[in-house]
C-alpha positions as CSV (number, residue, x, y, z in Angstrom):
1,X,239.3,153.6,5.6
2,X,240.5,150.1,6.8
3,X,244.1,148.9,5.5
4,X,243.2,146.2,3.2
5,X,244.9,143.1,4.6
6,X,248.1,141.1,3.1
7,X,248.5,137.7,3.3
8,X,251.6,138.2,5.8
9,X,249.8,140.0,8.0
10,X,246.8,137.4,8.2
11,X,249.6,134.5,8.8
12,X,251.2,136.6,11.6
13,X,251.1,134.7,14.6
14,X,249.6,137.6,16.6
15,X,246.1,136.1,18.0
16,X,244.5,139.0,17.8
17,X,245.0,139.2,14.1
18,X,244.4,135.5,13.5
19,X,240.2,136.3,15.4
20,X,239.5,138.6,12.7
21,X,241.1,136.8,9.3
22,X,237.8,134.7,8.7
23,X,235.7,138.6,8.7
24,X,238.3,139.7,6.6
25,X,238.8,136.7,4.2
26,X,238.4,138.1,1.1
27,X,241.2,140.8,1.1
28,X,244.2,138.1,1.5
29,X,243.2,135.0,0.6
30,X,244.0,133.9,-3.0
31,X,243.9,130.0,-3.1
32,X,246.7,130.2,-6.0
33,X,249.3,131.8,-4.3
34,X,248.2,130.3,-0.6
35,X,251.2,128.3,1.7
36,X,248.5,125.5,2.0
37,X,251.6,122.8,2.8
38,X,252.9,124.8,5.7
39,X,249.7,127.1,6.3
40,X,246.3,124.9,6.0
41,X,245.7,124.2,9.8
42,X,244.9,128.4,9.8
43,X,242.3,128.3,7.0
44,X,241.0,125.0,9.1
45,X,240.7,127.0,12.3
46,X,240.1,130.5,12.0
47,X,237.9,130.2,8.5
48,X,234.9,127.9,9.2
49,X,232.8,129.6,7.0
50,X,234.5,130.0,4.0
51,X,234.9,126.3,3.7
52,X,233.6,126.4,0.3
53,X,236.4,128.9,-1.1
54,X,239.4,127.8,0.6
55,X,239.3,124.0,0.7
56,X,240.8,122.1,-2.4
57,X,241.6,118.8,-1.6
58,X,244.7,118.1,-3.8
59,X,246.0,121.0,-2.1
60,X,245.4,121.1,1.8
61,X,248.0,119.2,3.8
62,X,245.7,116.9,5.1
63,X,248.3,115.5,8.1
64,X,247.5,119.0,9.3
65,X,244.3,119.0,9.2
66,X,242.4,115.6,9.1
67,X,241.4,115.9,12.8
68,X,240.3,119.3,12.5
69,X,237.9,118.4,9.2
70,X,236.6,115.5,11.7
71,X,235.8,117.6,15.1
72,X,234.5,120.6,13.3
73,X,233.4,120.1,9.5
74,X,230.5,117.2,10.5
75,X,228.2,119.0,8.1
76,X,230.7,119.8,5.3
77,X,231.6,116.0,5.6
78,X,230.8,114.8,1.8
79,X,232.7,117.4,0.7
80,X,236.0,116.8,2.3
81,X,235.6,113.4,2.7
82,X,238.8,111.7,0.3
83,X,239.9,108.1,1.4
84,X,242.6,108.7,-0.9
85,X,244.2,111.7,0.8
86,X,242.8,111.2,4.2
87,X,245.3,110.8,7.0
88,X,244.9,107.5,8.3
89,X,247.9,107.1,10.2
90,X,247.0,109.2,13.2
91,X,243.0,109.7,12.7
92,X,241.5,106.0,12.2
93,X,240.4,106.1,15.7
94,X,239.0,109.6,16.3
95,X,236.5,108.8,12.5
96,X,235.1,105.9,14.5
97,X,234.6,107.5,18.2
98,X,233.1,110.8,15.7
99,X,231.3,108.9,12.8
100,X,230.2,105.7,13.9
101,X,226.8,106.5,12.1
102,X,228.7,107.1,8.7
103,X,230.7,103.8,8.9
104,X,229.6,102.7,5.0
105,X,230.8,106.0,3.9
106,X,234.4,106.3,5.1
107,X,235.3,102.5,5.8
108,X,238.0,101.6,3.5
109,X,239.5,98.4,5.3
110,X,243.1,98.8,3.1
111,X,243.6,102.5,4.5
112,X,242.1,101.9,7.8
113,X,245.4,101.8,10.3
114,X,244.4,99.3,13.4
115,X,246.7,99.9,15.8
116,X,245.5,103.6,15.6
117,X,241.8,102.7,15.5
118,X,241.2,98.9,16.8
119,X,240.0,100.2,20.1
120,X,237.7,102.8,18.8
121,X,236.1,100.1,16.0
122,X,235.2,97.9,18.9
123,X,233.9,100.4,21.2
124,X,232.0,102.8,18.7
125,X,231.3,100.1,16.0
126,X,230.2,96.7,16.9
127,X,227.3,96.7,14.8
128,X,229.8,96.5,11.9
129,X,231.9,93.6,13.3
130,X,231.6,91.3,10.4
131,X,232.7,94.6,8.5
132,X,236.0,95.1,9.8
133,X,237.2,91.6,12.0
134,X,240.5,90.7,10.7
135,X,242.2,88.1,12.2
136,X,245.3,88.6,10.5
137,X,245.7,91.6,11.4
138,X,244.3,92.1,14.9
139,X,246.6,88.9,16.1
140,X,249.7,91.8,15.0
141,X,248.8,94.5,17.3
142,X,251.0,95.4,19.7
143,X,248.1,96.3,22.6
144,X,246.5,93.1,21.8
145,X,246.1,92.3,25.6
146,X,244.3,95.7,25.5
147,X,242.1,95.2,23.0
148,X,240.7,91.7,24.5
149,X,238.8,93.6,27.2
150,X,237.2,95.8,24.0
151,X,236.2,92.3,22.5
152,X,234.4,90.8,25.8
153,X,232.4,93.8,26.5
154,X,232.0,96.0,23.5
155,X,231.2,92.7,21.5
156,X,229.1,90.0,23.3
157,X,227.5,89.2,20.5
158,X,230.4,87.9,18.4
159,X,231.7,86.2,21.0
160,X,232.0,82.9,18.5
161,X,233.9,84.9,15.9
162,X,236.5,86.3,19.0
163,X,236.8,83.8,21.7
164,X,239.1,81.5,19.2
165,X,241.0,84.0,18.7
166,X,241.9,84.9,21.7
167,X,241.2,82.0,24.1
168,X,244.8,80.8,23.8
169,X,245.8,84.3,25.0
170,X,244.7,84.5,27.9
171,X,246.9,83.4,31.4
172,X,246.8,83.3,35.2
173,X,248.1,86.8,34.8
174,X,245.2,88.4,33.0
175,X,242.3,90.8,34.6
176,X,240.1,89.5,31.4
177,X,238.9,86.7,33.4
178,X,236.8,89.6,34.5
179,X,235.5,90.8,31.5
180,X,234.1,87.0,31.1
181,X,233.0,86.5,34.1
182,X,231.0,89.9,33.6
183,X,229.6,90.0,30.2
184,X,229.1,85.7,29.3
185,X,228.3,83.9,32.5
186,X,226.1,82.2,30.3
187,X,229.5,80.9,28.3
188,X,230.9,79.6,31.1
189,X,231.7,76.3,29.8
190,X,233.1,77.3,26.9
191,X,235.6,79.5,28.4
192,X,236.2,77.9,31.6
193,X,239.8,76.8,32.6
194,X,240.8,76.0,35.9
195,X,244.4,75.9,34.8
196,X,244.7,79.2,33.4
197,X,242.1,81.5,35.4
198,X,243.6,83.9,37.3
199,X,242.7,83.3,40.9
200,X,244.7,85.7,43.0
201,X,242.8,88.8,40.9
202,X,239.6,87.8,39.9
203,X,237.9,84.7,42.5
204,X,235.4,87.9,43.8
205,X,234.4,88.1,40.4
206,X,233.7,84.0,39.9
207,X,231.6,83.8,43.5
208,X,229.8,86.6,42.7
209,X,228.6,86.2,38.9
210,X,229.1,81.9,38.6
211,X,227.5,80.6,41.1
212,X,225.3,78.5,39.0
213,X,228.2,76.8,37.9
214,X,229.6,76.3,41.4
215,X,230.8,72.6,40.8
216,X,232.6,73.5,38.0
217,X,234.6,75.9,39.5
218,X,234.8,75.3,43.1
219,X,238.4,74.0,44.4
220,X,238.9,73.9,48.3
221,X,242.6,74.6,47.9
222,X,242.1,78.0,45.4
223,X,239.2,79.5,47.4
224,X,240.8,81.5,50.7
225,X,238.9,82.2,54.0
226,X,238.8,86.0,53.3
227,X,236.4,84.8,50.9
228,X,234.3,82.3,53.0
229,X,232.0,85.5,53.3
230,X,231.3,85.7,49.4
231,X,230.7,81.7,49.3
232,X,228.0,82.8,52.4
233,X,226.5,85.6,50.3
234,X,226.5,83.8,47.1
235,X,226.8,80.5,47.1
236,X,224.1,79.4,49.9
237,X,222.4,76.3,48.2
238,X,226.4,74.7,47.9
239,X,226.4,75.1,51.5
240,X,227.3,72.0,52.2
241,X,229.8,71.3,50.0
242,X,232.1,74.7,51.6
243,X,231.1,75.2,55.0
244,X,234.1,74.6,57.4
245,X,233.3,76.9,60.9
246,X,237.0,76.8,61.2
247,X,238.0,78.3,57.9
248,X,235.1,81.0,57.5
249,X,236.0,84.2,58.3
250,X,233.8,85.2,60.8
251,X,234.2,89.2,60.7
252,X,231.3,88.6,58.2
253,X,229.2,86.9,60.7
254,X,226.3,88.5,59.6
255,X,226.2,87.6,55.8
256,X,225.4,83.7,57.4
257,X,222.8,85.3,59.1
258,X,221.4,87.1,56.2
259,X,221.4,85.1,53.4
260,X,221.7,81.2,55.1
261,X,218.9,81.2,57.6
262,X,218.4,78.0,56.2
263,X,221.2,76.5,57.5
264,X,221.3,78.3,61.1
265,X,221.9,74.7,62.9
266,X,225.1,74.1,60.6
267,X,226.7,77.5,61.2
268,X,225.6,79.3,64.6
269,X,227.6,79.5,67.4
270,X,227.2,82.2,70.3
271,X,231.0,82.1,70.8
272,X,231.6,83.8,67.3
273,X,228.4,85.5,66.3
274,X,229.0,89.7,66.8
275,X,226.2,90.7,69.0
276,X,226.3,93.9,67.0
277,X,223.9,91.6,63.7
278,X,221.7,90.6,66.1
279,X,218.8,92.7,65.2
280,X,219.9,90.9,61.2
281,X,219.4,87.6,63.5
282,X,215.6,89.1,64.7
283,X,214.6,89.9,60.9
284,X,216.3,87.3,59.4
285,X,216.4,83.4,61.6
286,X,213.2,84.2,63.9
287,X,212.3,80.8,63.4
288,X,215.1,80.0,65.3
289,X,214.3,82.2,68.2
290,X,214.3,79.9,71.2
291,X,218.4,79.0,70.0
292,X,219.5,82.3,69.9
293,X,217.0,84.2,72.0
294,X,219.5,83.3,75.3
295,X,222.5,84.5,73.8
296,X,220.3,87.8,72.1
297,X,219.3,89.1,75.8
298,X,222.2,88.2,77.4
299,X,224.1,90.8,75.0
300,X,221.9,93.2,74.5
301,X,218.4,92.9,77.0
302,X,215.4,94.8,75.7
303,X,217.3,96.8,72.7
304,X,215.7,95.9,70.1
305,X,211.7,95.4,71.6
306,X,210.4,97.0,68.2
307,X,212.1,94.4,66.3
308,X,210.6,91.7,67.8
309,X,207.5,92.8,68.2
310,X,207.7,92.7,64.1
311,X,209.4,89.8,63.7
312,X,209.0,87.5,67.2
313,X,205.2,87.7,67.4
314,X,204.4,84.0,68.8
315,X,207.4,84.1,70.9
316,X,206.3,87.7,72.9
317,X,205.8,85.4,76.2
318,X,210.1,84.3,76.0
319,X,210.9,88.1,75.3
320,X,208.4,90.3,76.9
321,X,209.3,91.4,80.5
322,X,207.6,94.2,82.4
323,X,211.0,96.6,82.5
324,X,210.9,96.7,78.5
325,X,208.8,100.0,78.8
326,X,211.5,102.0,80.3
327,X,213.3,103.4,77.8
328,X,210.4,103.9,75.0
329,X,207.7,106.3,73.8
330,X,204.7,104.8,75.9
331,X,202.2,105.5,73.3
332,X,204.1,104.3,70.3
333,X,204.9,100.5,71.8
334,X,201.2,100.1,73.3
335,X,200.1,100.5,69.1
336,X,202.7,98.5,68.1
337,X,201.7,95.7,70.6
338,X,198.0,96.1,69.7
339,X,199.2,95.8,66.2
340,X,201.5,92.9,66.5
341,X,200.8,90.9,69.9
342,X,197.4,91.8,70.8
343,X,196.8,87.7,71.7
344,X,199.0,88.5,74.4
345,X,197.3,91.9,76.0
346,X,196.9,90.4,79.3
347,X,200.4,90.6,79.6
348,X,201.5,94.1,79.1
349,X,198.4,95.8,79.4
350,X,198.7,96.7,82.9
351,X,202.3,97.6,81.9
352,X,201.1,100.0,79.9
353,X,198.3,101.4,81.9
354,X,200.9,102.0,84.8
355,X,203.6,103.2,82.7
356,X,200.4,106.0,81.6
357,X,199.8,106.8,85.2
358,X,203.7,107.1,86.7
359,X,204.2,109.3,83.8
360,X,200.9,111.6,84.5
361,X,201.7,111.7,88.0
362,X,205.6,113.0,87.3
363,X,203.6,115.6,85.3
364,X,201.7,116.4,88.0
C-alpha cells in the first residue's frame, strides 16, 4: 500500500514528485491549511484539473499566478476572472494578445496599466479603439515613439482620432514617415511636411508609394542620384520635370528601358546604356528599333534572334542575316519564322533549306 502523501512532500522541489501531485491531489491538499501566498504558482501548474477545489480567489496570490490563469485556464475563465484582484501591473498586455475576443468582459480602463499593455491594445484590439483611446494617458508613456508605429498600422481607421495626437511628434529623425507612407498614401496631404520628413531614411519609401503626389513632394536638392533609378521606375509620367542624363545613375540603365519607353529620345544614349539590358531594349522600345538596332548588333550580333523574331517582326529585313542560323536548333527558328515573319520567307527560306541539307550531309 502506497504512503499516503504529506503536504511537504508534495511541495518538495523534487520534479519527479511535483508530475505526480495533481494524481495524488486529494491526500495533501487541504485548502485551509495550504501556503497559497508563497505556494499557489504549484496548484497553478501541476493541478489543472482540480481547478475547482483548489482555486479561492481571496486566497491565491494572484502576482503569482495571473499569467498562468491567462495561458492555461481559457475555459475556466469566468470563474477566475476578478478585476479586483487581477494583477494588472505585469499582465495588461498578455489579456489583450490572449483575449482580444473577451474584451467587454475583462476591460476595466481604471485597472488597465498602459505602459504594460498599450502595444498589445493596438495590435490585438483596434476594433475597440473608441473603448480604450486616452489621450491623457497615452501622451505619458515612456515608449511613446514606439507606440506611434502601433497607431499607423494597427489602426488606419482612426487615423483622425490619432494623427493630432501625434503629428507634432514626429521629426526628421523618425522611421514613422514609413509607417505613413505605407498604410495612408491616401492622407498624404494631411500629413505631409517637407520640413520635418525624414529624407535620409525613408525617400525609397516616398518614390515608391507617393507618386501620385509627385509635386507635392518632389525637391531637386533632397532627392540624390542613387535614387534617379526609383524616380525611373516610379515616377515615369513626371519625367520631365527630373530627368537630368548627368545626375541619373546609370548602373540602373535598364529601369529607363523598362518602364520609360516613352521617353526613349530623352534618355538613350549608346555611350551609357549596358549592352547586358539589351534584350529589355528588344521587349521593351522595339518601336525604336532603327535607333538602337546599330548599337544592339554592334555589341552583341545575332544573340538574341528569338527575341526579335517576337518582338522586331516588321524590321526582320534590318536584323536578319544569313549567318544567324549558326548557332541554333534548325528546326525550332524555321517555326518560329513561319510563326512570326513568314512575309519575309523569301529571305531565309533558302537559309533554312541549306542549313537542312549541310546538316544531313555531316550526318552522312
Amino acid at each position: 500500500m502506497k504512503d499516503k502523501w504529506s503536504l511537504k512532500k508534495a511541495l518538495s522541489r523534487d520534479k519527479r514528485v511535483l508530475r505526480h501531485i495533481g494524481g495524488r491531489f486529494d491526500e495533501w491538499f487541504n485548502p485551509k491549511t495550504f501556503p497559497y501566498k508563497t505556494k499557489s504558482r504549484v496548484l497553478a501548474e501541476y493541478c489543472h484539473y482540480r481547478f475547482d477545489d483548489w482555486f479561492i480567489a481571496s486566497k491565491v496570490n494572484w502576482k503569482e499566478i495571473s499569467r498562468l490563469l491567462i495561458s492555461d485556464y481559457s475555459h475556466y475563465f469566468d470563474k477566475w476572472w476578478t478585476p479586483s484582484r487581477f494583477d494588472w501591473t505585469n499582465n495588461s498586455g498578455t489579456l489583450c494578445r490572449v483575449y482580444p475576443e473577451k474584451f467587454d468582459k475583462w476591460w476595466t480602463p481604471k485597472k488597465f496599466n498602459y505602459p504594460n499593455g498599450i502595444m498589445e491594445l493596438a495590435e490585438h484590439c483596434p476594433e475597440h479603439f473608441h473603448d480604450w483611446w486616452d489621450v491623457e494617458k497615452i501622451k505619458k508613456l515612456r515608449d511613446f515613439d514606439w507606440f506611434m508605429d502601433n497607431l499607423m498600422t494597427q489602426c488606419p481607421n482612426h487615423f483622425n482620432d490619432w494623427w493630432p495626437v501625434i503629428k507634432d511628434e514626429l521629426t526628421p529623425h523618425h522611421y514613422e514617415w514609413d509607417c505613413l507612407i505605407e498604410h495612408h498614401p491616401q492622407r498624404f496631404s494631411e500629413w505631409w511636411d517637407a520640413d520635418k520628413f525624414n529624407w535620409d531614411d525613408c525617400l525609397s519609401e516616398l518614390i515608391n508609394s507617393c507618386s501620385g503626389d509627385f509635386d507635392k513632394w518632389y525637391d531637386k536638392e533632397k532627392v540624390t542620384i542613387l535614387h534617379t533609378w526609383r524616380l525611373a521606375r516610379c515616377c515615369s509620367s513626371h519625367f520631365d520635370k527630373w530627368w537630368d542624363s548627368e545626375n541619373y545613375d546609370w548602373d540602373y540603365c535598364e529601369v529607363l528601358a523598362q518602364y520609360c519607353p516613352m521617353h526613349f529620345d530623352k534618355w538613350w544614349d549608346p555611350n551609357k546604356f549596358d549592352s547586358q539590358y539589351i534584350h529589355i531594349l528588344i521587349t521593351k522600345c522595339s518601336d525604336k528599333f532603327k535607333t538602337w538596332w546599330p548599337f544592339v548588333f554592334e555589341k552583341v550580333g545575332f544573340k538574341y534572334t528569338n527575341l526579335l523574331s517576337d518582338h522586331c517582326p516588321k524590321y526582320f529585313p534590318d536584323w536578319y542575316k544569313s549567318g544567324i542560323w549558326e548557332g541554333y536548333d534548325a528546326e525550332g527558328l524555321q517555326c518560329l519564322f513561319e510563326k512570326n515573319n513568314s512575309e519575309f520567307k523569301d529571305l531565309w527560306v533558302s537559309d533554312a533549306i541549306l542549313t537542312k541539307l549541310d546538316r544531313e550531309d555531316g550526318c552522312g
